[in-house]
C-alpha positions as CSV (number, residue, x, y, z in Angstrom):
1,X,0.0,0.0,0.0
2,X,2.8,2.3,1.3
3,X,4.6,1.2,-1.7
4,X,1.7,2.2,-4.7
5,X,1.4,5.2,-2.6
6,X,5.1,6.5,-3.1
7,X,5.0,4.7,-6.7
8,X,2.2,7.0,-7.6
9,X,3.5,10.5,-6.1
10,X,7.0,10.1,-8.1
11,X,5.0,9.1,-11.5
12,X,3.4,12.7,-10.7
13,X,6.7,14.4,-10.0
14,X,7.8,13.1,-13.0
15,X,5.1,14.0,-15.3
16,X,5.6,17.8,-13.8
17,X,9.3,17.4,-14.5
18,X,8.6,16.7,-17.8
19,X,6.0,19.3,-18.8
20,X,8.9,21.8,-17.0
21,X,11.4,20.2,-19.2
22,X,9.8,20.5,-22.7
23,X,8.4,24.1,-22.2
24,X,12.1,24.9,-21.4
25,X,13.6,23.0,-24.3
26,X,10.9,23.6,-27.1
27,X,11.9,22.2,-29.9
28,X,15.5,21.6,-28.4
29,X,15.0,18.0,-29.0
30,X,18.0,15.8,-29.3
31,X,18.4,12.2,-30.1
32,X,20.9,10.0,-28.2
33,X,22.8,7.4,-29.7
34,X,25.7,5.6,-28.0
35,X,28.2,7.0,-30.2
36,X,26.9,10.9,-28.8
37,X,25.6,10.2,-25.4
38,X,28.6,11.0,-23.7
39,X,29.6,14.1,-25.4
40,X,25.8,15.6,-25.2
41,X,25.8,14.9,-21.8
42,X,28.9,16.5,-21.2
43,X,28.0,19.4,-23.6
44,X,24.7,20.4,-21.8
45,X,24.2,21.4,-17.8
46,X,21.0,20.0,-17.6
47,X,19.2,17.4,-19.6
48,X,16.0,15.3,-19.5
49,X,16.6,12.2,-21.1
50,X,13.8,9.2,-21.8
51,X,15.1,5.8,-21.8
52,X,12.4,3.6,-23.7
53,X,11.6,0.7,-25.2
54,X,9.9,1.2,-28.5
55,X,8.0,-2.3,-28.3
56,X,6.2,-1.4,-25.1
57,X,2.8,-0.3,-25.3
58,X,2.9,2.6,-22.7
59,X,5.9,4.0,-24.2
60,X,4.6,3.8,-27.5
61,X,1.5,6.1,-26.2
62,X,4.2,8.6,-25.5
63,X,5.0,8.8,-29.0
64,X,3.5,11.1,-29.8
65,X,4.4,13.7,-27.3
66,X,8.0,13.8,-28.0
Protein backbone atom coordinates (compact mmCIF):
# COMPACT_ATOMS: atom_id res chain seq x y z
CA UNK A 1 0.00 0.00 0.00
CA UNK A 2 2.80 2.31 1.25
CA UNK A 3 4.58 1.24 -1.73
CA UNK A 4 1.66 2.18 -4.66
CA UNK A 5 1.43 5.17 -2.60
CA UNK A 6 5.13 6.52 -3.12
CA UNK A 7 5.01 4.72 -6.68
CA UNK A 8 2.15 7.05 -7.64
CA UNK A 9 3.50 10.52 -6.10
CA UNK A 10 7.04 10.14 -8.07
CA UNK A 11 4.99 9.14 -11.53
CA UNK A 12 3.43 12.65 -10.68
CA UNK A 13 6.66 14.39 -10.02
CA UNK A 14 7.78 13.06 -12.97
CA UNK A 15 5.12 14.04 -15.28
CA UNK A 16 5.57 17.80 -13.77
CA UNK A 17 9.29 17.41 -14.55
CA UNK A 18 8.62 16.73 -17.84
CA UNK A 19 6.03 19.33 -18.76
CA UNK A 20 8.92 21.78 -17.02
CA UNK A 21 11.41 20.16 -19.19
CA UNK A 22 9.76 20.49 -22.67
CA UNK A 23 8.44 24.14 -22.18
CA UNK A 24 12.15 24.89 -21.40
CA UNK A 25 13.58 22.95 -24.28
CA UNK A 26 10.86 23.57 -27.09
CA UNK A 27 11.88 22.20 -29.86
CA UNK A 28 15.47 21.63 -28.45
CA UNK A 29 14.98 18.01 -29.00
CA UNK A 30 17.96 15.83 -29.31
CA UNK A 31 18.44 12.23 -30.14
CA UNK A 32 20.86 10.02 -28.24
CA UNK A 33 22.84 7.40 -29.65
CA UNK A 34 25.68 5.62 -27.98
CA UNK A 35 28.23 7.00 -30.16
CA UNK A 36 26.88 10.89 -28.82
CA UNK A 37 25.58 10.16 -25.44
CA UNK A 38 28.64 11.01 -23.71
CA UNK A 39 29.61 14.11 -25.36
CA UNK A 40 25.78 15.59 -25.22
CA UNK A 41 25.83 14.88 -21.79
CA UNK A 42 28.85 16.52 -21.19
CA UNK A 43 27.97 19.39 -23.56
CA UNK A 44 24.68 20.38 -21.76
CA UNK A 45 24.24 21.42 -17.82
CA UNK A 46 20.99 20.00 -17.59
CA UNK A 47 19.17 17.40 -19.64
CA UNK A 48 16.01 15.31 -19.55
CA UNK A 49 16.60 12.21 -21.07
CA UNK A 50 13.76 9.20 -21.83
CA UNK A 51 15.10 5.81 -21.83
CA UNK A 52 12.35 3.59 -23.71
CA UNK A 53 11.64 0.69 -25.19
CA UNK A 54 9.87 1.23 -28.49
CA UNK A 55 7.97 -2.29 -28.29
CA UNK A 56 6.16 -1.44 -25.07
CA UNK A 57 2.83 -0.26 -25.32
CA UNK A 58 2.92 2.55 -22.67
CA UNK A 59 5.90 3.99 -24.17
CA UNK A 60 4.62 3.79 -27.47
CA UNK A 61 1.49 6.13 -26.20
CA UNK A 62 4.17 8.61 -25.48
CA UNK A 63 5.01 8.81 -28.97
CA UNK A 64 3.48 11.11 -29.83
CA UNK A 65 4.40 13.73 -27.27
CA UNK A 66 8.03 13.79 -27.98
Amino acid sequence: MILSILIMKMQGLFLVLLGVASTLASNSVLQLTAGNFDLTVQEHAFLVVEFYAPLCGHYKTLAPEW
